[in-house]
KOLZA-611180 format. One record per residue (C-alpha): y negated, z negated, x; residue in one letter. Coordinates in Angstrom, 3 decimals. Layout:
<domars>
<domar py="Y" pz="Z" px="X" residuo="A"/>
...
</domars>
This chain:
<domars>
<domar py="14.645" pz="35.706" px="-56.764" residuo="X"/>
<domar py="17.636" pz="33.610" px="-54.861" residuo="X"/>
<domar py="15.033" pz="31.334" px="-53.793" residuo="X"/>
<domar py="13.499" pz="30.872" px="-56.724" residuo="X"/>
<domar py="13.520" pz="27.496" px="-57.838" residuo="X"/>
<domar py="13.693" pz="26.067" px="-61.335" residuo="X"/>
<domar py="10.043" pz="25.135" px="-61.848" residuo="X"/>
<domar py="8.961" pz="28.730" px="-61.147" residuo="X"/>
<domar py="12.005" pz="29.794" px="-63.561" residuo="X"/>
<domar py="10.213" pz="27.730" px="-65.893" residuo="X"/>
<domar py="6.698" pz="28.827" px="-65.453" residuo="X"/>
<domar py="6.928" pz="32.482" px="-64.709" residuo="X"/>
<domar py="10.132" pz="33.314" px="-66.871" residuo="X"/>
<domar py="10.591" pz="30.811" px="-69.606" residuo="X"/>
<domar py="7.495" pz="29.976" px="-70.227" residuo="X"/>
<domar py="6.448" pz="33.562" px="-70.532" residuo="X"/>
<domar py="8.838" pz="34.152" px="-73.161" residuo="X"/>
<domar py="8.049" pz="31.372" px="-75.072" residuo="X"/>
<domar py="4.404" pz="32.496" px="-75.419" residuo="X"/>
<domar py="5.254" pz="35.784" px="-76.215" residuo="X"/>
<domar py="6.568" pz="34.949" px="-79.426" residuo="X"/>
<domar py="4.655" pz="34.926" px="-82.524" residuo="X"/>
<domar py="3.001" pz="32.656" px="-83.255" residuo="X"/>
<domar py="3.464" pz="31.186" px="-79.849" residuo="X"/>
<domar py="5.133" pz="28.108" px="-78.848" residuo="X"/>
<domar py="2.062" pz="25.908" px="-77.326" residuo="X"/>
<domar py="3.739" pz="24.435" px="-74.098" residuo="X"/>
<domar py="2.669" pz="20.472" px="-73.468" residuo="X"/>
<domar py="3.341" pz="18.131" px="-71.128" residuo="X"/>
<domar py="4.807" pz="14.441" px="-72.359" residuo="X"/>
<domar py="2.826" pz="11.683" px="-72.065" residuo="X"/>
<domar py="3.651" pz="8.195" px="-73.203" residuo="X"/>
<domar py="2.100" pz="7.487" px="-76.709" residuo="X"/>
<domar py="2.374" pz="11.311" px="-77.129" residuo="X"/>
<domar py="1.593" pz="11.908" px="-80.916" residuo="X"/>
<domar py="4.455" pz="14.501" px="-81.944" residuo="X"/>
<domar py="3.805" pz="14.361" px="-85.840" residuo="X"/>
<domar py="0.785" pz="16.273" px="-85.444" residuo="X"/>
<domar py="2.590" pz="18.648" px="-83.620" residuo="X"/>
<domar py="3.440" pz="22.114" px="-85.682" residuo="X"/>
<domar py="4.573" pz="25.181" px="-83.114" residuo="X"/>
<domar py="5.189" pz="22.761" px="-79.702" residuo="X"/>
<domar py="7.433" pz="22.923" px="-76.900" residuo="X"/>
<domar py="7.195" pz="19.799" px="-75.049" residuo="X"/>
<domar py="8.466" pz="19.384" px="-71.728" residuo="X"/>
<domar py="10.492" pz="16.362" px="-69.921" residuo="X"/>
<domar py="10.728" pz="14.981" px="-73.611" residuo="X"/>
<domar py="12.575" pz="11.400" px="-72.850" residuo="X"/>
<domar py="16.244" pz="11.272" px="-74.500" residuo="X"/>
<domar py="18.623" pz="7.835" px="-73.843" residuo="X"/>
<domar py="20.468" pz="10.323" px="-71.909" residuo="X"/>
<domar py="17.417" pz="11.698" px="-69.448" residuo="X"/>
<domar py="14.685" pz="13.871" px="-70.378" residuo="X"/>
<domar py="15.072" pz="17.347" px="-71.934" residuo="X"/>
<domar py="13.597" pz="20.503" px="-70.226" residuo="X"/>
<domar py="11.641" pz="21.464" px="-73.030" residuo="X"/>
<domar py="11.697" pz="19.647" px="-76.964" residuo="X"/>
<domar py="10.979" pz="22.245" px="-80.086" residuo="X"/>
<domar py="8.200" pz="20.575" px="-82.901" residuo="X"/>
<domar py="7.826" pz="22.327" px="-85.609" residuo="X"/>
<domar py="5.421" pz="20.630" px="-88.252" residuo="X"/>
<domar py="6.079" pz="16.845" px="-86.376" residuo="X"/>
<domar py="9.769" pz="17.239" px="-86.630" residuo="X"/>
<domar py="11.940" pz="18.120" px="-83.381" residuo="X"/>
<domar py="14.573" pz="20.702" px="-84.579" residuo="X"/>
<domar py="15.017" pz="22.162" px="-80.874" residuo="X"/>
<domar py="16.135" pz="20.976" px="-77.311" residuo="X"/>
<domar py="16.188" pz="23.932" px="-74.573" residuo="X"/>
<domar py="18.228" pz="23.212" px="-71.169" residuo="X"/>
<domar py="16.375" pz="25.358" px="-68.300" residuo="X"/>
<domar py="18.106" pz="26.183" px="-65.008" residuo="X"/>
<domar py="16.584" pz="28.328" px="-62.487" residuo="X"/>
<domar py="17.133" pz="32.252" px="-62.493" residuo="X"/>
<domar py="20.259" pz="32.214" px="-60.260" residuo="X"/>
<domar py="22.417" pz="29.745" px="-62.061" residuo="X"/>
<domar py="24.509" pz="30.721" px="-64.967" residuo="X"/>
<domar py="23.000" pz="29.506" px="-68.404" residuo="X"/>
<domar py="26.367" pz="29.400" px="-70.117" residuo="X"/>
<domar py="27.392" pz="25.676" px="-69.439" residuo="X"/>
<domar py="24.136" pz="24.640" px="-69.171" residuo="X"/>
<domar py="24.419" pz="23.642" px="-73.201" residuo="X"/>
<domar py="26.890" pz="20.547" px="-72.395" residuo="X"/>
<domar py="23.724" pz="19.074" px="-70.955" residuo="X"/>
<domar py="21.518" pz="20.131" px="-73.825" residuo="X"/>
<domar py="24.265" pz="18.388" px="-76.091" residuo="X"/>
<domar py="23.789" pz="15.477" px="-74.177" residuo="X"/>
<domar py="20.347" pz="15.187" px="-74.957" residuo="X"/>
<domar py="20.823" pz="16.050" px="-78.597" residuo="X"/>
<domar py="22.933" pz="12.909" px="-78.937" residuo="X"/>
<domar py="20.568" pz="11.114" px="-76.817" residuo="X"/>
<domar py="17.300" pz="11.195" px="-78.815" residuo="X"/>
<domar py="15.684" pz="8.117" px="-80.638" residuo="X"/>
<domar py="14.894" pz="9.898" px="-83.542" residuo="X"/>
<domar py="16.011" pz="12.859" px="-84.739" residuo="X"/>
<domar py="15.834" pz="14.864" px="-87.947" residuo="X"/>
<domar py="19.863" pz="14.213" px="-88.599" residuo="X"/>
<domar py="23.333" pz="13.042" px="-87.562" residuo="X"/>
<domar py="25.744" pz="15.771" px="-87.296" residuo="X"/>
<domar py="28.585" pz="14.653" px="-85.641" residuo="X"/>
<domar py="26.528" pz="12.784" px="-83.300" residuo="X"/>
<domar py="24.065" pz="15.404" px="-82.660" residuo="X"/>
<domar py="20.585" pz="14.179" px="-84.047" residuo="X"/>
<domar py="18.921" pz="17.963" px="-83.068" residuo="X"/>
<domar py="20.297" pz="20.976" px="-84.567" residuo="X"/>
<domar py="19.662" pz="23.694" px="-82.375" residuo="X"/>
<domar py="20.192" pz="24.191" px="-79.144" residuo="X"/>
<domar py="19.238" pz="26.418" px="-76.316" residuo="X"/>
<domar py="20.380" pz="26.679" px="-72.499" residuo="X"/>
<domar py="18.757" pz="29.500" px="-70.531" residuo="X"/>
<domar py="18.118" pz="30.690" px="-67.058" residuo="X"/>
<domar py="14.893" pz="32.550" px="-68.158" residuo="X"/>
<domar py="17.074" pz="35.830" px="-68.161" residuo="X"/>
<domar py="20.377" pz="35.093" px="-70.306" residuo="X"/>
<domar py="19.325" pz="32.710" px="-73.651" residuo="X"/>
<domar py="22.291" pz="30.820" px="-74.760" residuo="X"/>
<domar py="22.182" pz="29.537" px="-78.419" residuo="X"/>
<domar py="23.904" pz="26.771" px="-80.296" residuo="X"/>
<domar py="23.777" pz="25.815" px="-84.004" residuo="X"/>
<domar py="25.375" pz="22.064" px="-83.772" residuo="X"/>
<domar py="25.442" pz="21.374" px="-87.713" residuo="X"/>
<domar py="28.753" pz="22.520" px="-88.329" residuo="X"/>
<domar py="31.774" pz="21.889" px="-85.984" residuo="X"/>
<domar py="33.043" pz="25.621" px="-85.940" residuo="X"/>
<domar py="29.758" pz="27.340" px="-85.261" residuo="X"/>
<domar py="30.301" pz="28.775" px="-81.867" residuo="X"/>
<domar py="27.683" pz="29.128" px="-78.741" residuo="X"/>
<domar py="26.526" pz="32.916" px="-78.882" residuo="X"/>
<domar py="23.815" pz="34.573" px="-76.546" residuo="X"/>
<domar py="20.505" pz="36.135" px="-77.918" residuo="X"/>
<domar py="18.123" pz="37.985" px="-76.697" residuo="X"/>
<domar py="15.415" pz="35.575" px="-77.232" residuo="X"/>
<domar py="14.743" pz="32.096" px="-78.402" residuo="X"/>
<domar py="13.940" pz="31.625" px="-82.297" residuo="X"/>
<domar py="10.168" pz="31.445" px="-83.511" residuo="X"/>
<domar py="8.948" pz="28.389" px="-85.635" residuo="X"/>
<domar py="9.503" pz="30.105" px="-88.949" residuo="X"/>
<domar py="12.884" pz="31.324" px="-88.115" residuo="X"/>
<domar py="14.196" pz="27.873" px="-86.992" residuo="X"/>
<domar py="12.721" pz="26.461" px="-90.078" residuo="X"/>
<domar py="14.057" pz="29.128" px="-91.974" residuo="X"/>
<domar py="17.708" pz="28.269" px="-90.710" residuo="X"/>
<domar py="17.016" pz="23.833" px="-91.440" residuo="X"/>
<domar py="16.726" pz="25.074" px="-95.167" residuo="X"/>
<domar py="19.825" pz="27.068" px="-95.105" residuo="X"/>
<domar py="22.965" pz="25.768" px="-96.220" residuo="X"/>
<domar py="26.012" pz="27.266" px="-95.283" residuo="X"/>
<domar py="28.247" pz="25.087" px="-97.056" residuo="X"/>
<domar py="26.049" pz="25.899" px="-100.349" residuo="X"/>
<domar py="26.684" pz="29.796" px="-99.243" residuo="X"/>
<domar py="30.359" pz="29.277" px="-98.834" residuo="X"/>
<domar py="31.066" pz="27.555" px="-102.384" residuo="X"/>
<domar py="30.158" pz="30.621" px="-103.951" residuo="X"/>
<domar py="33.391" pz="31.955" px="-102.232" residuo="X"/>
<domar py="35.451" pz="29.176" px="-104.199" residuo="X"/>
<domar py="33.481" pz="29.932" px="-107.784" residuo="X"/>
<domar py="34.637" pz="33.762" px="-107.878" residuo="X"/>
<domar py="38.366" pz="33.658" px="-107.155" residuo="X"/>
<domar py="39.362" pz="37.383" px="-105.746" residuo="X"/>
<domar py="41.718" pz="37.411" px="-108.923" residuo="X"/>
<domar py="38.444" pz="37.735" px="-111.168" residuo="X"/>
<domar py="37.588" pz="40.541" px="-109.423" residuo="X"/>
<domar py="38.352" pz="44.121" px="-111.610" residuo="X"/>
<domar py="39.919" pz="46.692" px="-110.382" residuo="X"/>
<domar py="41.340" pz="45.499" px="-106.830" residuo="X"/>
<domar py="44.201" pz="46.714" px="-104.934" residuo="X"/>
<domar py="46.524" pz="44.008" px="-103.101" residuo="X"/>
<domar py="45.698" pz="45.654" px="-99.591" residuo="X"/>
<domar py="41.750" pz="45.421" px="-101.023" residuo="X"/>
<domar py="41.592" pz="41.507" px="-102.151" residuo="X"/>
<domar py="43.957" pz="40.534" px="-98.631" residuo="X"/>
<domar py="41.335" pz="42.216" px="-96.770" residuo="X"/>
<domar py="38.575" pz="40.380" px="-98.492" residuo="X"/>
<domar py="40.811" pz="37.266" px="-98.783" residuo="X"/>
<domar py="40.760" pz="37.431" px="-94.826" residuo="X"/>
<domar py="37.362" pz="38.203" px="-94.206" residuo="X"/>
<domar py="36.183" pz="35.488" px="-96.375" residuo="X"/>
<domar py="38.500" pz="33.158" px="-94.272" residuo="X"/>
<domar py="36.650" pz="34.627" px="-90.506" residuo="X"/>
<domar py="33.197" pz="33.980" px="-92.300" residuo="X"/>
<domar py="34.193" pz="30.574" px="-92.949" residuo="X"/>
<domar py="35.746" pz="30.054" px="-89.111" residuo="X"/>
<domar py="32.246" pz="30.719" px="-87.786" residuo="X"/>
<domar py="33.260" pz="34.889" px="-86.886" residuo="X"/>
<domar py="30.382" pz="36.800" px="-86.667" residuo="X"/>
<domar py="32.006" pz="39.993" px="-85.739" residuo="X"/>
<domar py="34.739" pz="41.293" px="-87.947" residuo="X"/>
<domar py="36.094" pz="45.107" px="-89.001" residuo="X"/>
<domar py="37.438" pz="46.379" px="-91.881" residuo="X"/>
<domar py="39.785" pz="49.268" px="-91.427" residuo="X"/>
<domar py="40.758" pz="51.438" px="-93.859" residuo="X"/>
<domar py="41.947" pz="55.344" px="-94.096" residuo="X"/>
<domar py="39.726" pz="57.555" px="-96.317" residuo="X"/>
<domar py="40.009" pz="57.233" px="-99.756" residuo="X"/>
<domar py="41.826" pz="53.477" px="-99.899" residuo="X"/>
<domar py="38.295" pz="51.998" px="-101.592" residuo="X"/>
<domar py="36.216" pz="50.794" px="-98.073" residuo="X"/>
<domar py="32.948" pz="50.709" px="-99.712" residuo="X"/>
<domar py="34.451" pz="49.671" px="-103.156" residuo="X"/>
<domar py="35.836" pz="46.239" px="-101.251" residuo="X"/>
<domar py="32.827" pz="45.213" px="-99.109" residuo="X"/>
<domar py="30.718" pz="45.332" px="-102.063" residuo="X"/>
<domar py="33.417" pz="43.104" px="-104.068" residuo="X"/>
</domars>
């Protein structure tokens, strides 16, 4: 394993994972005059950016929503996303512009630890999964809108809300504010009796 170099990381780790999921990624070399449009569950690898080519480019249905950084087994995956933002800013044509990024989602991995970033909004944070995303799920996430999600925080005001003690509407008032900050871990404490179950489902 400490001599393992990144093209075996690739093949016998990455890859592997890759094709595991269903349905399976179907892993293609670029070519020049490669037709991506036709392209509907495809990882492509060494898929030119203006800013060098990218380990491995996600097509889903022709349109590249994915850019994974690789790095062989004994190197950390963590910062290996700065270079996968790179690329992200670097492609021709991409399916967007968020804040400079022109591919949502990003992946750095080491074929052990997968490292996952969501570039559409500013706050989302990196976070590590345990695996990367299938086709459907990435295209599941490119129809969600979190910003849609969020205004329904802003059409029911807490004060509309029956029956709620101060201590209840600060907590939700707070945990409404985390959601919005990108938290994806929060707790609510409260001793027995104070109304727990009666303020998460307010």
């Amino acid at each position: 394993m400490p001599d393992e170099r990144e093209w075996q990381t690739r093949r016998d780790r990455i890859n592997k994972k890759l094709k595991s999921l269903l349905p399976a990624w179907n892993i293609v070399k670029y070519k020049d005059g490669m037709d991506v449009s036709s392209f509907i569950c495809h990882a492509v690898e060494e898929y030119p950016t203006a800013n060098g080519p990218a380990d491995y480019a996600l097509f889903i249905q022709g349109r590249l929503l994915g850019l994974i950084e690789a790095k062989k087994v004994g190197v950390g995956a963590y910062n290996a996303l700065e270079q996968a933002k790179r690329y992200s800013q670097g492609v021709q044509e991409g399916q967007g512009d968020w804040n400079g990024y022109r591919v949502p989602f990003l992946y750095s991995t080491n074929g052990e630890q997968v490292y996952f970033l969501d570039v559409r909004n500013e706050l989302n944070l990196s976070r590590q999964i345990a695996d990367f995303h299938t086709a459907d799920a990435l295209e599941a996430m490119l129809k969600h809108d979190g910003e849609s999600s969020f205004s329904w925080f802003e059409k029911t005001p807490i004060n509309e809300i029956e029956r709620l003690r101060p201590y209840q509407a600060d907590a939700i008032s707070a945990t409404e504010k985390a959601i919005r900050n990108g938290k994806r871990q929060m707790l609510l404490a409260m001793a027995t009796g104070t109304g727990k179950t009666f303020t998460c489902r307010s």
